[in-house]
py3Dmol code that shows the C-alpha trace and the ligand (Angstrom):
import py3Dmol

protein = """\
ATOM      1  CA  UNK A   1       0.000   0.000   0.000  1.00  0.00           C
ATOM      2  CA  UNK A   2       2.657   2.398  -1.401  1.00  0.00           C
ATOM      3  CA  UNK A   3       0.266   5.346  -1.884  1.00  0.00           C
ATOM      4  CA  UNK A   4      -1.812   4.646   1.220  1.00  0.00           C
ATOM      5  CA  UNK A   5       1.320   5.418   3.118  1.00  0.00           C
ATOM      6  CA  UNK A   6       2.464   8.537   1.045  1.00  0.00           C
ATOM      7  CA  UNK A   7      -1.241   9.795   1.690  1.00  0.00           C
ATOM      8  CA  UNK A   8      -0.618   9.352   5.436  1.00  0.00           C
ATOM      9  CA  UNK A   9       2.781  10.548   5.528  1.00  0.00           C
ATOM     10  CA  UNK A  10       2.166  13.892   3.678  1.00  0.00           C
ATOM     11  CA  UNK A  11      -1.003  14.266   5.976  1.00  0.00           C
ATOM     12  CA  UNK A  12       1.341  14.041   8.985  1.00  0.00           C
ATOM     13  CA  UNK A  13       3.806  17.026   6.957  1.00  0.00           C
ATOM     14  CA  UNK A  14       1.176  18.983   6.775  1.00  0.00           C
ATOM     15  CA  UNK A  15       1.469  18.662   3.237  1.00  0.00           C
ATOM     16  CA  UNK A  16      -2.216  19.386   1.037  1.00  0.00           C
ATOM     17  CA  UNK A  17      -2.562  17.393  -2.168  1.00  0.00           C
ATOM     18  CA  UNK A  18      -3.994  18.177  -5.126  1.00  0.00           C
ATOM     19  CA  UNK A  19      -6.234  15.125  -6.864  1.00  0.00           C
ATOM     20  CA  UNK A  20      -7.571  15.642 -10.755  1.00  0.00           C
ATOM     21  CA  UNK A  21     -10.755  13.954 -11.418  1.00  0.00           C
ATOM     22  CA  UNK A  22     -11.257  12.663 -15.359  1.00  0.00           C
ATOM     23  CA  UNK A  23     -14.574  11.648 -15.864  1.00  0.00           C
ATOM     24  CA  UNK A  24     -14.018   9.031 -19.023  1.00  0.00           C
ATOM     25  CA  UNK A  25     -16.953  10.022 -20.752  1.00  0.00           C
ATOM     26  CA  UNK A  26     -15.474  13.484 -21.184  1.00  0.00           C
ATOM     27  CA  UNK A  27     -12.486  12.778 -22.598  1.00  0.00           C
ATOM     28  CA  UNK A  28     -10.568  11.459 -25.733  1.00  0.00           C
ATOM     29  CA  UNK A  29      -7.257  10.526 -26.573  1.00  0.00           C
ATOM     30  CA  UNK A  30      -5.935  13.904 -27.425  1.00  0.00           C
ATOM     31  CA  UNK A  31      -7.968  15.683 -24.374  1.00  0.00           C
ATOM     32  CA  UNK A  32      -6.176  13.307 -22.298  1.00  0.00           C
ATOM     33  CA  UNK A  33      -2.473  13.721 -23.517  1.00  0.00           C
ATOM     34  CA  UNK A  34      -2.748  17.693 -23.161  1.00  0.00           C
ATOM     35  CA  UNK A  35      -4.767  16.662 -19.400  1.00  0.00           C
ATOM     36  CA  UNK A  36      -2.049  14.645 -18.152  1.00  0.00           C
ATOM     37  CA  UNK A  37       1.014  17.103 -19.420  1.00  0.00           C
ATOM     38  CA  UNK A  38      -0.516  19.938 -17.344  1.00  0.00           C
ATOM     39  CA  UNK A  39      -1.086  17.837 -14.908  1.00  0.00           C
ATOM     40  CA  UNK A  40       3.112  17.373 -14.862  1.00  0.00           C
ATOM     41  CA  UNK A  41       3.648  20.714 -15.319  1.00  0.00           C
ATOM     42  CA  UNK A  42       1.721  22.131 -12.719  1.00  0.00           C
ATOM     43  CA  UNK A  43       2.383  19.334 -10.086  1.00  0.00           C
ATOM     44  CA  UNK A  44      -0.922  17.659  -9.876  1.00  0.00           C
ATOM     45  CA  UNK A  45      -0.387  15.043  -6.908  1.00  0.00           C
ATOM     46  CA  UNK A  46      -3.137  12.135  -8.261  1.00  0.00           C
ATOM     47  CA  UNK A  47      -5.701  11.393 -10.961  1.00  0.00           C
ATOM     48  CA  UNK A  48      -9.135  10.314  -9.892  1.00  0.00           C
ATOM     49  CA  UNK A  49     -10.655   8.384 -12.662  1.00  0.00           C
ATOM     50  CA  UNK A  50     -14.327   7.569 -12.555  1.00  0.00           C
ATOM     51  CA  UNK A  51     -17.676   9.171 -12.052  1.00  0.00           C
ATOM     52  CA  UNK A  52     -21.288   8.432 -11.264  1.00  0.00           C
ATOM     53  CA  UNK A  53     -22.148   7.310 -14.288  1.00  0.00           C
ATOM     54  CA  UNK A  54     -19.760   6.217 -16.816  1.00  0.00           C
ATOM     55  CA  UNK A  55     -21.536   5.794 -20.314  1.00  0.00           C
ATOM     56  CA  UNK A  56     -18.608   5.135 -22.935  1.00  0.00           C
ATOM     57  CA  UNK A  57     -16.478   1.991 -22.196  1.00  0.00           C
ATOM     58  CA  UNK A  58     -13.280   3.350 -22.455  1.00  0.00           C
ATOM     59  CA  UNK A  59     -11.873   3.624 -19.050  1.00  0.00           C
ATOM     60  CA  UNK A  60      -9.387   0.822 -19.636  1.00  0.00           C
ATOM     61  CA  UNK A  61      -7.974   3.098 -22.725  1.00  0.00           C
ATOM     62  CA  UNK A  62      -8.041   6.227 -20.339  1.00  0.00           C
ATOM     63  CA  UNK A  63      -6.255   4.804 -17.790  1.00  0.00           C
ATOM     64  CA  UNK A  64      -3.775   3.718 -20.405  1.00  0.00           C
ATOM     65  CA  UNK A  65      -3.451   6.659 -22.010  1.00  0.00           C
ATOM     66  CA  UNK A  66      -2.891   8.634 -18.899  1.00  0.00           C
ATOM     67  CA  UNK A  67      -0.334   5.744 -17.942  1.00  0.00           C
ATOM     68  CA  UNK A  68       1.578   6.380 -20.842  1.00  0.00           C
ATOM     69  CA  UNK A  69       1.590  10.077 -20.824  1.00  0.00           C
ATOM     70  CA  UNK A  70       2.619  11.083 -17.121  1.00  0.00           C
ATOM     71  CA  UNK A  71       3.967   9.556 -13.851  1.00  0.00           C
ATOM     72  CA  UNK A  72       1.734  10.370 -11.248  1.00  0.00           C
ATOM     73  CA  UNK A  73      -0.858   7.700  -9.513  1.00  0.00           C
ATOM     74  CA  UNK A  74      -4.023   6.681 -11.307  1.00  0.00           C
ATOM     75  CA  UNK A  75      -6.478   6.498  -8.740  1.00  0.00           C
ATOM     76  CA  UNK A  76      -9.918   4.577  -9.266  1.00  0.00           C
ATOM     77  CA  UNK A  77     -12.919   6.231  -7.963  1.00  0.00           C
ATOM     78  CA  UNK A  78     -15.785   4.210  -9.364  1.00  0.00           C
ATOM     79  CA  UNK A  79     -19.232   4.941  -8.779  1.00  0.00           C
ATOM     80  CA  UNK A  80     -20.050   1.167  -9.910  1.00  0.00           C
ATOM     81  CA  UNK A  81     -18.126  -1.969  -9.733  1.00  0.00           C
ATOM     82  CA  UNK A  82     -17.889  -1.897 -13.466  1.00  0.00           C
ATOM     83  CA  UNK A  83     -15.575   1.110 -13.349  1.00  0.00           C
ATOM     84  CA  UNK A  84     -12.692  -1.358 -12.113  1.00  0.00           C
ATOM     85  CA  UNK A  85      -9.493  -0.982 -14.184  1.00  0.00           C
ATOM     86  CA  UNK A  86      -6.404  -3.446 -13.331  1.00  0.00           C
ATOM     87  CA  UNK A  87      -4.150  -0.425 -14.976  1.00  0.00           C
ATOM     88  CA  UNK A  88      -4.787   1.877 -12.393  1.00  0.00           C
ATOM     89  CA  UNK A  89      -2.414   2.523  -9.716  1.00  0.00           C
ATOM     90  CA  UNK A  90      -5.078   1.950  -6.576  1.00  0.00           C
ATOM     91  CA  UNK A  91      -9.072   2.062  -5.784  1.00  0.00           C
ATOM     92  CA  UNK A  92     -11.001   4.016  -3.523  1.00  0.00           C
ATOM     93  CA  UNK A  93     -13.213   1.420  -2.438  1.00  0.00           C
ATOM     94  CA  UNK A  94     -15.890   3.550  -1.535  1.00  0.00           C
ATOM     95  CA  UNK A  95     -18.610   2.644   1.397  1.00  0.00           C
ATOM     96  CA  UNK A  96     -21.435   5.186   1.009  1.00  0.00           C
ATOM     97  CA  UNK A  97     -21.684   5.748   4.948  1.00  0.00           C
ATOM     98  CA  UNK A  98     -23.781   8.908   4.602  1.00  0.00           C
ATOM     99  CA  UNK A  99     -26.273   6.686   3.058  1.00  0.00           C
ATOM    100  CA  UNK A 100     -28.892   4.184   4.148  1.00  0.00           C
ATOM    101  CA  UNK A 101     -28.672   2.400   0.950  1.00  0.00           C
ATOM    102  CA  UNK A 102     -27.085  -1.213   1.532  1.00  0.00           C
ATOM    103  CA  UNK A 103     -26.419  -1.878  -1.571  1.00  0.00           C
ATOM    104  CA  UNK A 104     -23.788   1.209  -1.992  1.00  0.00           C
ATOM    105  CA  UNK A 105     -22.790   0.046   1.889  1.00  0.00           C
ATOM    106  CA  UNK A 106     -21.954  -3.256   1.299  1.00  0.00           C
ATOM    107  CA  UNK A 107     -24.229  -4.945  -1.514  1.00  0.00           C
ATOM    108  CA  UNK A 108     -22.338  -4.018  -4.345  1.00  0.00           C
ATOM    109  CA  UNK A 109     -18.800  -5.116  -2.849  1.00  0.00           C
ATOM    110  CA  UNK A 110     -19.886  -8.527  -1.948  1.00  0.00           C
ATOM    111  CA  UNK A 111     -20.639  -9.073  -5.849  1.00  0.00           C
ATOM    112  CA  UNK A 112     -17.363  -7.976  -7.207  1.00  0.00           C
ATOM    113  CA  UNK A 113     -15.182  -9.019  -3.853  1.00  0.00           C
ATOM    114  CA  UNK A 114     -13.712 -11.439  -6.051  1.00  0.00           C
ATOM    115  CA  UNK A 115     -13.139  -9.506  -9.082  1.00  0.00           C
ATOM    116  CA  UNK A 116     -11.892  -6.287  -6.640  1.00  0.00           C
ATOM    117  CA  UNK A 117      -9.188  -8.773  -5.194  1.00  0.00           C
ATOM    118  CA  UNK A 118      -8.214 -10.393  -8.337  1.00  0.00           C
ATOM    119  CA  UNK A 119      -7.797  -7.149 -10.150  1.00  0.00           C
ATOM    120  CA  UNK A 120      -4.054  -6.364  -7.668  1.00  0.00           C
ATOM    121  CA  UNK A 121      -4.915  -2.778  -7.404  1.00  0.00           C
ATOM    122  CA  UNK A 122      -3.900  -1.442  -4.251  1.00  0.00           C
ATOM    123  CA  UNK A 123      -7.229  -1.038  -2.379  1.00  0.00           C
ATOM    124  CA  UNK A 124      -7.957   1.906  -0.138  1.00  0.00           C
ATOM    125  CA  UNK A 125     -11.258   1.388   2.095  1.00  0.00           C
ATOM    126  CA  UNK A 126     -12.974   4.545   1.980  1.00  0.00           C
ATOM    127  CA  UNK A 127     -15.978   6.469   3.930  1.00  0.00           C
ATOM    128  CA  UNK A 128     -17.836   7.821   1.611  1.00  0.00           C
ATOM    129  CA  UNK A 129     -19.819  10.805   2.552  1.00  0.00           C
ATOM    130  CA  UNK A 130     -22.297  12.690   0.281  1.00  0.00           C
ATOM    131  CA  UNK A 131     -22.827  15.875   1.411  1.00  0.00           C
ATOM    132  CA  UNK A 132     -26.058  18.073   0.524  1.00  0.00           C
ATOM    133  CA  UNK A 133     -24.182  20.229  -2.411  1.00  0.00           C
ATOM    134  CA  UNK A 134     -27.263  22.621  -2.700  1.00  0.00           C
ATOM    135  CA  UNK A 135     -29.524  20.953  -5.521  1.00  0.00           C
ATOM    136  CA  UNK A 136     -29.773  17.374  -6.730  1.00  0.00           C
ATOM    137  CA  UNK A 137     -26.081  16.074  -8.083  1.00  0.00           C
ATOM    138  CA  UNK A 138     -26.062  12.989  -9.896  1.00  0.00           C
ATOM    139  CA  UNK A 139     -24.399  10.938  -6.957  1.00  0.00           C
ATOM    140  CA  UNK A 140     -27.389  12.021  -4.954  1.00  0.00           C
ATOM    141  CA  UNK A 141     -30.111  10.643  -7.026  1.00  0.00           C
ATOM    142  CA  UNK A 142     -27.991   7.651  -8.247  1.00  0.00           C
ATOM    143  CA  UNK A 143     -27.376   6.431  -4.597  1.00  0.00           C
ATOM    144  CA  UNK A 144     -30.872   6.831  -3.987  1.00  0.00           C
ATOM    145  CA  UNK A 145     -29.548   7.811  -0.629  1.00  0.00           C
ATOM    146  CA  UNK A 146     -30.405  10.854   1.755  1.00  0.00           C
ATOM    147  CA  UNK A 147     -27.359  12.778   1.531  1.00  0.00           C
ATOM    148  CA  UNK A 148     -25.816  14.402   4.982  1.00  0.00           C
ATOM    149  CA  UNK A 149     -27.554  18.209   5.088  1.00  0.00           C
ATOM    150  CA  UNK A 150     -24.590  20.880   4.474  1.00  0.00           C
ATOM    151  CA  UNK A 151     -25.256  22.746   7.894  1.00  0.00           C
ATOM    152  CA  UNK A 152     -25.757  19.448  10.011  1.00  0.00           C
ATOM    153  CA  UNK A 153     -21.420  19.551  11.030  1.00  0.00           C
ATOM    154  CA  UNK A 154     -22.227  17.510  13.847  1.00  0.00           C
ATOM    155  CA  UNK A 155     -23.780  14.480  11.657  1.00  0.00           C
ATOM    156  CA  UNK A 156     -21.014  14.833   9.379  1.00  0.00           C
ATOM    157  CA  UNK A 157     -18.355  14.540  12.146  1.00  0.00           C
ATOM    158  CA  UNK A 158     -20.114  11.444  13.816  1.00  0.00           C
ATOM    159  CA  UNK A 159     -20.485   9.881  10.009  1.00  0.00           C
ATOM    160  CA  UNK A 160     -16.698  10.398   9.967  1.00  0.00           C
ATOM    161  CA  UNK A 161     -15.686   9.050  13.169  1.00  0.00           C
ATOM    162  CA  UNK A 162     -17.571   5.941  12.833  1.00  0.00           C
ATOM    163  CA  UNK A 163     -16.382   5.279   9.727  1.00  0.00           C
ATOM    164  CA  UNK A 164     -13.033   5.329  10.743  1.00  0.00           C
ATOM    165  CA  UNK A 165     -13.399   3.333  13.899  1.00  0.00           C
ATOM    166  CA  UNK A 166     -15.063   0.437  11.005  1.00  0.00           C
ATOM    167  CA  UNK A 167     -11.317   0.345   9.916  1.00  0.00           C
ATOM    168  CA  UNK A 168     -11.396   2.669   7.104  1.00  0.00           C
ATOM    169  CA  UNK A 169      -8.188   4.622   5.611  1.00  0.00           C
ATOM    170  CA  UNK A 170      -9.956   7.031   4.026  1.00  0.00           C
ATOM    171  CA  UNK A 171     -12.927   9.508   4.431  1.00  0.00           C
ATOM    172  CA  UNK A 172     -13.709  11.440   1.375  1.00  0.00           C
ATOM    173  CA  UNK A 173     -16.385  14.123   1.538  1.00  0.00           C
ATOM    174  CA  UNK A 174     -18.315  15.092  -1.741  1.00  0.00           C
ATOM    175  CA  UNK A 175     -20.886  17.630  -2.079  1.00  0.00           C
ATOM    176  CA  UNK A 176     -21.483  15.880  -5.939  1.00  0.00           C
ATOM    177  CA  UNK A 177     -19.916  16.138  -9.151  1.00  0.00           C
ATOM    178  CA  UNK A 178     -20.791  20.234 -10.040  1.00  0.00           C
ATOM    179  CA  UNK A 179     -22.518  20.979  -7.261  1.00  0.00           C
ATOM    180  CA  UNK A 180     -23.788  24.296  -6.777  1.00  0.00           C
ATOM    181  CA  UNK A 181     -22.773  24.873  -3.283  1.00  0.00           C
ATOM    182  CA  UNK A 182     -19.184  23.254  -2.141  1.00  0.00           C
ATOM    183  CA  UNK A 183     -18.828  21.879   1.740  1.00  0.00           C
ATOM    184  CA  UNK A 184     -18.344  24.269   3.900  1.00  0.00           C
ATOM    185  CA  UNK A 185     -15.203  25.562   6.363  1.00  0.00           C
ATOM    186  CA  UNK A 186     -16.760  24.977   9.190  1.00  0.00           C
ATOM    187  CA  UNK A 187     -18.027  21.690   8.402  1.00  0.00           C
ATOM    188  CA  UNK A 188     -14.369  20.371   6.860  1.00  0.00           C
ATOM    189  CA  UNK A 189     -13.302  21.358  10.049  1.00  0.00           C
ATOM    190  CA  UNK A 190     -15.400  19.764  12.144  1.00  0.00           C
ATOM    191  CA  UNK A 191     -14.838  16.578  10.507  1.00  0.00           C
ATOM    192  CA  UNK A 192     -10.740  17.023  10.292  1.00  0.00           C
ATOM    193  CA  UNK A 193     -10.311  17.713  14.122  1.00  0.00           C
ATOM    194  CA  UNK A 194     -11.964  14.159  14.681  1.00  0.00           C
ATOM    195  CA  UNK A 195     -10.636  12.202  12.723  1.00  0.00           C
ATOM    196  CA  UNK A 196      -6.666  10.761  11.918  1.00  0.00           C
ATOM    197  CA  UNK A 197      -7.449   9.784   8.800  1.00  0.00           C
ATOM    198  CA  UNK A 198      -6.573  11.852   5.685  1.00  0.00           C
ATOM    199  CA  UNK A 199      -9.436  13.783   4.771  1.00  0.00           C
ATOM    200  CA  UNK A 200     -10.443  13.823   0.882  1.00  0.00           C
ATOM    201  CA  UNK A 201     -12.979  17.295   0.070  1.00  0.00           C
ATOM    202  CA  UNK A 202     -14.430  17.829  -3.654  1.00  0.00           C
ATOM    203  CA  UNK A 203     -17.403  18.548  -4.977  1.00  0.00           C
ATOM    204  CA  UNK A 204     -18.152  21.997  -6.905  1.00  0.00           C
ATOM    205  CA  UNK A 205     -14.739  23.321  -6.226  1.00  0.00           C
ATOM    206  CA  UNK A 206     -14.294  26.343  -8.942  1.00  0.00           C
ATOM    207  CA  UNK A 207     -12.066  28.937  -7.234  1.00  0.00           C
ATOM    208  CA  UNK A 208      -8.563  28.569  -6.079  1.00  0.00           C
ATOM    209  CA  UNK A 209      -9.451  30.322  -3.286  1.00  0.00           C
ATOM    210  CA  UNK A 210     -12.196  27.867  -1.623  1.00  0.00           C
ATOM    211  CA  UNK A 211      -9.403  25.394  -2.755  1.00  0.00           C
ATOM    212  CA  UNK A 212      -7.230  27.292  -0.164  1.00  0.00           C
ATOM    213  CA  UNK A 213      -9.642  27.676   2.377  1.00  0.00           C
ATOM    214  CA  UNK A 214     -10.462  23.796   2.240  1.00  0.00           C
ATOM    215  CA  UNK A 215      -7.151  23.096   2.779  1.00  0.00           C
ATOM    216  CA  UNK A 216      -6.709  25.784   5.521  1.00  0.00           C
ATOM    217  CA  UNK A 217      -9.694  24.081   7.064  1.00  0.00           C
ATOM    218  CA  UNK A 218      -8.393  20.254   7.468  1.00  0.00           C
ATOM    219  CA  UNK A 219      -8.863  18.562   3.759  1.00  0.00           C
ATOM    220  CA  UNK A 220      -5.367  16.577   2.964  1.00  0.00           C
ATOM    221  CA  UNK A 221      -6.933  16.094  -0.750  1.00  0.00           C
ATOM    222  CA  UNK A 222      -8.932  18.386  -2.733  1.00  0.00           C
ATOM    223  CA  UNK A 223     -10.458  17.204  -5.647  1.00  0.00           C
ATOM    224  CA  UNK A 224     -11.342  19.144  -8.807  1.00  0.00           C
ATOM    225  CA  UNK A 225     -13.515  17.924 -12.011  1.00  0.00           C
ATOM    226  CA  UNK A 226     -16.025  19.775 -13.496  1.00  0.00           C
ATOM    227  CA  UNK A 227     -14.215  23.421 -13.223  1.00  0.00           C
ATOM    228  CA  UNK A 228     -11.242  21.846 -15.273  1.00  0.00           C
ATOM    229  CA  UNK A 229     -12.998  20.466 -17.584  1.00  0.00           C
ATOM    230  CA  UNK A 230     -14.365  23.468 -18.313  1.00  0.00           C
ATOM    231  CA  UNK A 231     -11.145  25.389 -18.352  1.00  0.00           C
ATOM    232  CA  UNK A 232      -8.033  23.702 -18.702  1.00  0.00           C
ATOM    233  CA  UNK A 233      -5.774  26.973 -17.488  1.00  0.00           C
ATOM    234  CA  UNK A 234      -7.140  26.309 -13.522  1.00  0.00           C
ATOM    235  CA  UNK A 235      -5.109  23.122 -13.252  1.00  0.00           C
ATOM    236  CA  UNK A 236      -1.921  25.028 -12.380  1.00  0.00           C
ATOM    237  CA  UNK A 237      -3.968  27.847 -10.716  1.00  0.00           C
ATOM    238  CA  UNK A 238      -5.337  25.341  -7.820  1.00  0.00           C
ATOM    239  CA  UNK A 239      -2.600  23.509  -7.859  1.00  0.00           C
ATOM    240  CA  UNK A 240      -0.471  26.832  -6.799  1.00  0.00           C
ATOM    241  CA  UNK A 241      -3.572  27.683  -4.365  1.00  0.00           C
ATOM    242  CA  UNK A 242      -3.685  24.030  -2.637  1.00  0.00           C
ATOM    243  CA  UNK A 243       0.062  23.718  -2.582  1.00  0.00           C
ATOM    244  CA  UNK A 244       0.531  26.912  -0.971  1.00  0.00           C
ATOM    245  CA  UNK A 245      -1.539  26.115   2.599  1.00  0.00           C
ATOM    246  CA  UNK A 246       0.829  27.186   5.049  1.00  0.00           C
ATOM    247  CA  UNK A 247       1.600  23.575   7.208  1.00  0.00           C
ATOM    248  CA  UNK A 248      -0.041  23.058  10.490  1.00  0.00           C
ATOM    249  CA  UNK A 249       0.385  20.023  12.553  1.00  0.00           C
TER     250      UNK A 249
END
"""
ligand_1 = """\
10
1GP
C -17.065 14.860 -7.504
O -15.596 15.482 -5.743
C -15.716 15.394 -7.114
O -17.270 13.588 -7.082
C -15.370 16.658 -7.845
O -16.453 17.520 -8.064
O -16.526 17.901 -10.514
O -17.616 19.515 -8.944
O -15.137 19.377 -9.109
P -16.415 18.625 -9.222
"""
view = py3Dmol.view(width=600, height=400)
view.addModel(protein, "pdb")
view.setStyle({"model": 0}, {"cartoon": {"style": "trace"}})
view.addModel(ligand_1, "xyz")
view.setStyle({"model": 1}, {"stick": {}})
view.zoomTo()
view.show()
């Protein structure tokens, strides 16, 4: 579990990451070269690979692609068990623990345990918490889960810490794919002071400022789709902004 233990030991440095998530059904081979060489030069820390719903079934390719084009991890974030890639670096192996759904809690993972093991990825257990991002996202209605409301800090926190005392590495937080209204300060905060595990924060990033703040706040990895996608220049621009949180232990 080499990047587990990066993740952990950069978390302990003080040291914020910056993850770039590719959503394979917005991308082609050309999008992805130019992706993955601004990705280098800025000093993107990991690629997130996946989505909610993954239509064209190229993520094998992608994954290649981006293999081929840059060094830095290729990190599954599936929102099926489909969207498992044996060329990727490592998989969030997501447990929706916001959620009452127990299918997305355990269902689906009993179905492709096999599959999951067989695949040698290096597997990261990871709470998976879907926070209220202000209107419907598409994780929210695909879960068919309640997700945690954004002012409810206290929930969130709880969510966290029992996730982590199930035995998993990871808690990410996600207010949805292009969600109108990113997680809060307050509530990153809340969840950071309670928890040793590194704390993952995305969802309707699009300013490197609130990429800051997150940081400033307790996330260890913020995660940034839909604003890239949409403009290509902000790579290096959050990238700067998350790299530049000042450490605090
Ligand atoms: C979504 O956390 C990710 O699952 C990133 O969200 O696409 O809104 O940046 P955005």
């Amino acid at each position: 579990n080499a990047l587990y233990q990066e993740l952990t030991e950069r978390k302990k440095l003080g040291r914020k990451s910056f993850a770039v998530l590719i959503d394979p059904d917005k991308v082609n081979s050309s999008s992805i070269e130019q992706l993955a060489s601004l990705s280098v030069a800025a000093n993107v820390d990991y690629l997130f690979v996946g989505g909610s719903l993954v239509i064209a079934d190229n993520l094998d390719e992608c994954i290649q692609q981006l293999k081929a084009s840059c060094n830095i991890p290729v990190i599954l974030f599936p929102g099926a068990p489909s969207q498992v890639s044996k060329y990727a670096d490592a998989l969030l192996y997501l447990s929706l623990i916001s959620g009452r759904n127990p299918e997305l809690l355990i269902g689906q993972h009993v179905i492709s345990a096999p599959f999951v093991r067989q695949s040698g990825l290096e597997i990261m257990p990871t709470g998976y918490m879907v926070i209220d991002g202000g209107a419907p996202t598409t994780v929210s209605y695909i879960s068919n889960a309640s997700p945690i409301p954004s002012d409810k800090n206290d929930i969130a926190m709880c969510t966290a810490m029992a996730g982590e005392m199930l035995g998993m590495k990871l808690i990410y937080m996600d207010a949805g794919s292009g969600a109108k209204k990113p997680i809060s300060e307050g509530m990153i905060e809340r969840v950071a002071k309670h928890i040793e595990a590194p704390l993952i924060v995305g969802g309707g990033i699009t300013d490197p400022e609130k990429a800051y703040r997150n940081g400033k706040a307790g996330a260890d990895v913020i995660v940034i789709g839909n604003a890239i996608e949409k403009d290509l220049s902000l790579i290096k621009e959050m990238s700067d902004a998350i790299h530049s949180v000042p450490v605090s232990l």
